[in-house]
N, C-alpha and C positions, 0 to 999 in steps of 0.2 A: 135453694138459692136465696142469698140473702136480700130483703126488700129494704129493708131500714137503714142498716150499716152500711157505707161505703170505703174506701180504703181508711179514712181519718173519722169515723166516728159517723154519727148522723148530723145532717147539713139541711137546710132550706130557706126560706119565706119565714120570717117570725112570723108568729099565727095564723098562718097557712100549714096545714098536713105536709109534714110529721110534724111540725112545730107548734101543731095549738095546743090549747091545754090538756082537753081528753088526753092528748094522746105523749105531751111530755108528763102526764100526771103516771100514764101507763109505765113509760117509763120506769118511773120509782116505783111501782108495784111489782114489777119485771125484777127488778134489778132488788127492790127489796127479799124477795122469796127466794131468790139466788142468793144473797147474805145470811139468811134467816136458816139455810139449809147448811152452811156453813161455820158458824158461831152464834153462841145464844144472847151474847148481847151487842148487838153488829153497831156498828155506829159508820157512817159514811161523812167524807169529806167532799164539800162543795165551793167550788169558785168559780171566777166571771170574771169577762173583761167591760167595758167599758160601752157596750152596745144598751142603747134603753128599753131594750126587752129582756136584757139579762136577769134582771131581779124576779121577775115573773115567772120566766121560765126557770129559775131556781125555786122559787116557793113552788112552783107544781110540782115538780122533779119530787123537791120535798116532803110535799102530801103525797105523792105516791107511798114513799118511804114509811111516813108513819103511819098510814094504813096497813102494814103491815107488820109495826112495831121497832121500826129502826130508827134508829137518832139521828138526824142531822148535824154536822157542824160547821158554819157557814164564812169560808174563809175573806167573802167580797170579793173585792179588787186584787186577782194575784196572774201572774200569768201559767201555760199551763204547764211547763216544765214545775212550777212552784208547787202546784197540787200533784203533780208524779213526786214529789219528794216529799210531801208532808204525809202524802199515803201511806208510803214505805216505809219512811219514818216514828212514824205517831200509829194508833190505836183504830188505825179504821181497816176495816174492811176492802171498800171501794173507796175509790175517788172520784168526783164527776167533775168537768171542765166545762162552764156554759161560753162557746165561743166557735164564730167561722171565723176565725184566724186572720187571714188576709182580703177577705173577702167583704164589701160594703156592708153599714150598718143592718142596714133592712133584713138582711141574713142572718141568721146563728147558727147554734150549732150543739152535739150534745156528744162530749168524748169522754168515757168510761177507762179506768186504770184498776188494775185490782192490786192485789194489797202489795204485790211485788213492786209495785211501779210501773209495771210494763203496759202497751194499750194489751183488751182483753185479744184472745185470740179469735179466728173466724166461727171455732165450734161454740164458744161461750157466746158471741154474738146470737147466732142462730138459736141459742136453747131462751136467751132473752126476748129475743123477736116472735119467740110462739109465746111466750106469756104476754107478751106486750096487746099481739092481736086477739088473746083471749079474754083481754078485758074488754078492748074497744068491740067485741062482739056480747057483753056480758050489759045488762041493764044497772051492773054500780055504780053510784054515783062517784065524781072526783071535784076536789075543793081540796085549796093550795094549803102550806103551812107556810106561818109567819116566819121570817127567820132573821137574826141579829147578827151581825157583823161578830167573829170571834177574832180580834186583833192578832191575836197570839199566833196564829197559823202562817200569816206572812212573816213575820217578825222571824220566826223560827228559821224563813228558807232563807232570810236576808243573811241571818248568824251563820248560816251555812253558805253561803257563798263568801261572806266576807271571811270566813277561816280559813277559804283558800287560799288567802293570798295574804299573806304575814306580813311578807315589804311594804304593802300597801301602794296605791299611787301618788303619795303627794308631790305635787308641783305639775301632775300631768295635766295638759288643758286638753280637754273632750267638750264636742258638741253633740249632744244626744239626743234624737228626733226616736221618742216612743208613738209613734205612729196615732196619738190622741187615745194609745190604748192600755192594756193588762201593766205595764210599769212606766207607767207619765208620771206615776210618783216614786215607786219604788229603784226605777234605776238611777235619777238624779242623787237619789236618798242615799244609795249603795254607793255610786262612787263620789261621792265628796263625806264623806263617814271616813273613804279608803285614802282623804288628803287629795282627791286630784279637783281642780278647777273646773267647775259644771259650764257650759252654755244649754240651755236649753229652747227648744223648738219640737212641735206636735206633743207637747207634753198639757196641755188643757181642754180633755176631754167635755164634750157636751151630751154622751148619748147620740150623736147624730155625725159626730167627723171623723170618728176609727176609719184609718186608710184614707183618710181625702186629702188626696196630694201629700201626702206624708208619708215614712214609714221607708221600709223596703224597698218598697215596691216604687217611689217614687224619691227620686236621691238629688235631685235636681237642687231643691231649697239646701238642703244636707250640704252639699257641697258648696254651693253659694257662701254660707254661713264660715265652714272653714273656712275657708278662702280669705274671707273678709275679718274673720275676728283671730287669724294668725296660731290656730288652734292645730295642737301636735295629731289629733285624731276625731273622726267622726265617726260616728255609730249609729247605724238607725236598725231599729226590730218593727217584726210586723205586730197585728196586732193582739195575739196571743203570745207572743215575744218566744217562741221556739226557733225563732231565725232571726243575725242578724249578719247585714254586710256594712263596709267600711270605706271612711274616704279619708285617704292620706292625708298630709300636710299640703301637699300640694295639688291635690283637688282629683287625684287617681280614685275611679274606684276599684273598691278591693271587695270581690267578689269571695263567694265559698271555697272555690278550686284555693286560691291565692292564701285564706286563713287555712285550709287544711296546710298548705306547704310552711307556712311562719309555722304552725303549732306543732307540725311534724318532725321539728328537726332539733328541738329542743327534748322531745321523747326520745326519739331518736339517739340521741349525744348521751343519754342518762341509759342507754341499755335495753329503755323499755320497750320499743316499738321499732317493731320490722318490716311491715307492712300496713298500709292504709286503706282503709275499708271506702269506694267511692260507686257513684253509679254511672251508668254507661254515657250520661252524658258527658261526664268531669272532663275536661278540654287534656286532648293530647299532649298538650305544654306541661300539665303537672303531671302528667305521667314520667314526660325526658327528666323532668326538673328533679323529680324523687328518685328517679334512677342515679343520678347523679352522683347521687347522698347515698347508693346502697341501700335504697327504701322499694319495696315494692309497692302497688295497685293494684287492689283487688275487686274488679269492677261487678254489679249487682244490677238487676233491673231498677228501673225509678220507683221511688219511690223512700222515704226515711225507715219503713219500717223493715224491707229489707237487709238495707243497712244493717242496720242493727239486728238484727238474724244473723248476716254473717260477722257482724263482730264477736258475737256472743259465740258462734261456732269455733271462732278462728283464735279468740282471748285478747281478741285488736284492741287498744286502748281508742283509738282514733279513728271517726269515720266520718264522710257526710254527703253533701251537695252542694252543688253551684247556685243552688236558693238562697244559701247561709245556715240549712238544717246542719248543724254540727254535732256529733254525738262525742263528748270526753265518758265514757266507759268506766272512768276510776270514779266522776265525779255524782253520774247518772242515767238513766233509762230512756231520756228521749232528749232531743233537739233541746239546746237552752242558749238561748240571746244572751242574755247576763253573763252567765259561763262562759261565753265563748268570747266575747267582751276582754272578761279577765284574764282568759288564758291568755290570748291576742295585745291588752296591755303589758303585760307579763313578760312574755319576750321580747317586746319593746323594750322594757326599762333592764331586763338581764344583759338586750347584747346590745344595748346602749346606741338603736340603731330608730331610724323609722319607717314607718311601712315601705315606701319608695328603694329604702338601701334593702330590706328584710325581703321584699318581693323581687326585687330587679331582676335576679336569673330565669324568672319563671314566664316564655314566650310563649302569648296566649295565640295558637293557630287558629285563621280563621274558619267561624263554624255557621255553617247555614243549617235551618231545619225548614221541610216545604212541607206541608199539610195535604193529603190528599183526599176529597169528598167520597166516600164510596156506595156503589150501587148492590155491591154483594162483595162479601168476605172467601177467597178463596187462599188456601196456604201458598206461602210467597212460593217455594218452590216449583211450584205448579206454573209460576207465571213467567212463560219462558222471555216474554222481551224484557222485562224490567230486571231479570238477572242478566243477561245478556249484556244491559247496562253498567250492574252492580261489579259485573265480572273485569268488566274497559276501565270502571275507576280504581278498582283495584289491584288494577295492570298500574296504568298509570301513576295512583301514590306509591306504593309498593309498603314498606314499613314508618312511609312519612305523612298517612293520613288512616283516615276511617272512615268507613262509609257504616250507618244503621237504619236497617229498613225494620220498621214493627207496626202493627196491629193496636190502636189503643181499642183498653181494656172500656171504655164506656161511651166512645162514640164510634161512628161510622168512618173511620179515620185512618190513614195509612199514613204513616212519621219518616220522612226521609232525612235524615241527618247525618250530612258530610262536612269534612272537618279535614284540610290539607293546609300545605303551606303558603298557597295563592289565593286571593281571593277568586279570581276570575276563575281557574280552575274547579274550584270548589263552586261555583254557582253554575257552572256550565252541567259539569256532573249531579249534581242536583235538583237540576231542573229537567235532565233526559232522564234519570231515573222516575223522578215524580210522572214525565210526559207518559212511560211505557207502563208505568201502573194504572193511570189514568186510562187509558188506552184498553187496556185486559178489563179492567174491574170499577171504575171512576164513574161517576153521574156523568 
C-alpha cells in the first residue's frame, strides 16, 4: 500500500514529513535511479507555483537528482498542466510540479509526470516509495542543488497555447483572478498577446496569499469585478491553474458541468465528439442538456484522473468536473485552466454569443451531498435501512433524479448525494438516507 502517494501526488506541511528536506531530497534520488535506469542521460523538468517554500523544495527535489547524476532543468513559475506539456514536449525524462494546488500556502506538494505527460501510474509510485524509504533508512547525507530559472520552458507552453487559437481574442474584455498563483503572470501575458482586454485581480503573489480569498475557490471578488467593470468574461484558476470556472457578463457562475456543455457542442457540430467523459457528480442538467444535442455522458468515479482513463479508453476528446478540471484530449494529458479559458473564449467569439445565451438550456437540478461520520465500514448492501431509504427515493424521482451513496477512499465517511428536481424533496431524501446509515454504521 501506498504511504507517500495519494491520488494527486504527495501533499503536506512544508517542512513537515514528507515535506522536509531529507525526505524531498529522497525524492530526487528515487526518482533519479528510476531515470537513470531508463536513459543514460536523463534530464528532468521542474516547476513551482508561487508558495514560498517552493524554491526549496525544488533545490532538494534537485539534489536528490544529481546525486544520482541527472540534470535538472528549472522552469520557476509555471503552472502544472505547463510542465505535463513541456515533459512531453522537450528532452526530459520526468517532470516534477512543486505545488498543493488549491490548498493554503503553508502546504505543498510533489507531483511527478513521466515523459508521456501523464501523472506516473500507482505501480511506478510504489517502486519510488521503496527507494525513497531506502535512503531515509541509509546514513547518506542530502544537500540541495542550486537552480536557475530556464525562461525558455514557459515561454514554450505559452507558444503552444496561443497556437490554438489563430483568431485570437481581440476586443474581448476578461477579468482574471490567478488565485496569487502558478499564472498571476503568464495568463494576463497570454491573453492580451491574443488582443483581448486584461482586468486583472489575485494576480500579485507574495509567497504567502496563493488561494486567500481568491482563485476558484472563492469567486465572490471575481464576480464583483465583472459586474462593475462591464467585462464580457471572468476567469479565475486555482493555484496550480489545472482548473478553472467562470463568471458571465452578468455576474452567473459558470461552473465545470456548464464549460463542458459550451465546449461540447462545438466538437460536437465538427464530427468529432460523441460522447463526454464526466464523473458521477456532473449535475443531472448536463446530462438532459447533452442528450439534447445527441451527445452522450459517460459518468466515472471522482476524481480527474479517471477521467482521463476513460477518455483515453473511449478516444473522448472532452472530459472533466464540476471543480473546472477539464481535459481537451487533442490539446493534452491533464486538467489546464489556460486551455480551457481558450477553448471556452473560442466559442464565445465563433457563435457570437455569451455565456448566459451559450449556457441557458442547461437546468442545474438541485444537488445536496450529507457527509456521514463513521464508526465501522460495512458494504452498503448489507445495510438493510439505508437501502430501504435509497429504494423510496428512487421510487419517488424515478428517471428525474439520482441518488449516490459511497464510501470515501481516505476518511471515515459515508457520501450521500441526491439530486431531483425539488429542493425539499431532495433534502428530505437526503437527510433519511444519511439518518439510516447513521443509524446501522455512524459514531
Amino acid at each position: 500500500m501506498r504511504q507517500l502517494f495519494g491520488t494527486d501526488g504527495m501533499r503536506g506541511v512544508a517542512g513537515e514529513y514528507p515535506l522536509d528536506g531529507r525526505t524531498t531530497f529522497a525524492v530526487g534520488v528515487a526518482l533519479g535511479k528510476w531515470v537513470r535506469g531508463h536513459q543514460v542521460a536523463p534530464e528532468i523538468a521542474i516547476g513551482m507555483d508561487t508558495r514560498e517554500s517552493g524554491p526549496s523544495i525544488a533545490e532538494s527535489v534537485a539534489g536528490g537528482l544529481a546525486s544520482q547524476g541527472v540534470a535538472a532543468r528549472f522552469a520557476g513559475l509555471i503552472s502544472t498542466p505547463g510542465i505535463a506539456y513541456v515533459t512531453r514536449t522537450g528532452p526530459f525524462s520526468a517532470g516534477v510540479m512543486i505545488s498543493a494546488s488549491h490548498n493554503p500556502y503553508r502546504d505543498n506538494g510533489i507531483k511527478i509526470f513521466d515523459h508521456s505527460g501523464f501523472k506516473l501510474p500507482d505501480e511506478q509510485e510504489h517502486e519510488l516509495e521503496r527507494d525513497i524509504f531506502a535512503f531515509l533508512e541509509s546514513t547518506a547525507q542530502a544537500a540541495p542543488n542550486k537552480l536557475t530559472v530556464d525562461e525558455g520552458l514557459d515561454l514554450a507552453y505559452i507558444e503552444h497555447l496561443a497556437a490554438t487559437l489563430p483568431g485570437g481574442l481581440r476586443g474581448l474584455r476578461v477579468v482574471v483572478d490567478a488565485a496569487n498563483g502558478a499564472v498571476s503572470s503568464l495568463a494576463p501575458a497570454l491573453f492580451e498577446r491574443l488582443g483581448a482586454v486584461v482586468d486583472r485581480i489575485g494576480c500579485a503573489p507574495d509567497g504567502r496569499n496563493i488561494n486567500l480569498n481568491c482563485g476558484s475557490l472563492h469567486l465572490e471578488n471575481l464576480r464583483q469585478r465583472v459586474l462593475a467593470a462591464g467585462a464580457d468574461v471572468g476567469v479565475a484558476f486555482d493555484g496550480d491553474a489545472d482548473r478553472a470556472l467562470f463568471v458571465s457578463h452578468s455576474g452567473r457562475i459558470i461552473d465545470g458541468d456548464a464549460v463542458m456543455l459550451v465546449t461540447a457542442l462545438p466538437l460536437h457540430a465538427s464530427g468529432r465528439l460523441k460522447e463526454v467523459i464526466a464523473t458521477v457528480m456532473s449535475n443531472l442538467g448536463l446530462e438532459r442538456a447533452l442528450q439534447r444535442h445527441g451527445i452522450g455522458l459517460v459518468r466515472t468515479p471522482v476524481g480527474d484522473k479517471y477521467v482521463l482513463q476513460e477518455m483515453i479508453r473511449r478516444n473522448a476528446p472532452l472530459g472533466g468536473e464540476q471543480s473546472g478540471h477539464i481535459i481537451f484530449q487533442d490539446y493534452g494529458t491533464t486538467g489546464d485552466g489556460l486551455m480551457t479559458a481558450l477553448r471556452v473564449f473560442d466559442a464565445m467569439r465563433n457563435a457570437g454569443k455569451d455565456l448566459d445565451a451559450l449556457t441557458g438550456e442547461l437546468e442545474t437540478y438541485p444537488q445536496l451531498l450529507v457527509n456521514v461520520r463513521l464508526r465501522s465500514k460495512r458494504p452498503l448492501e448489507d445495510l438493510e435501512g439505508a437501502n430501504r431509504e435509497i429504494e423510496k427515493a428512487q421510487a419517488e424521482f424515478g428517471a428525474s433524479g439520482r441518488i449516490l451513496v459511497r464510501f470515501s477512499g481516505t476518511e471515515p465517511l459515508a457520501r450521500v448525494m441526491v439530486e431531483g428536481p425539488e429542493i425539499r424533496r431532495v433534502e428530505h431524501f437526503a437527510h433519511r438516507i444519511a439518518d439510516a446509515i447513521r443509524a446501522e454504521i455512524g459514531e
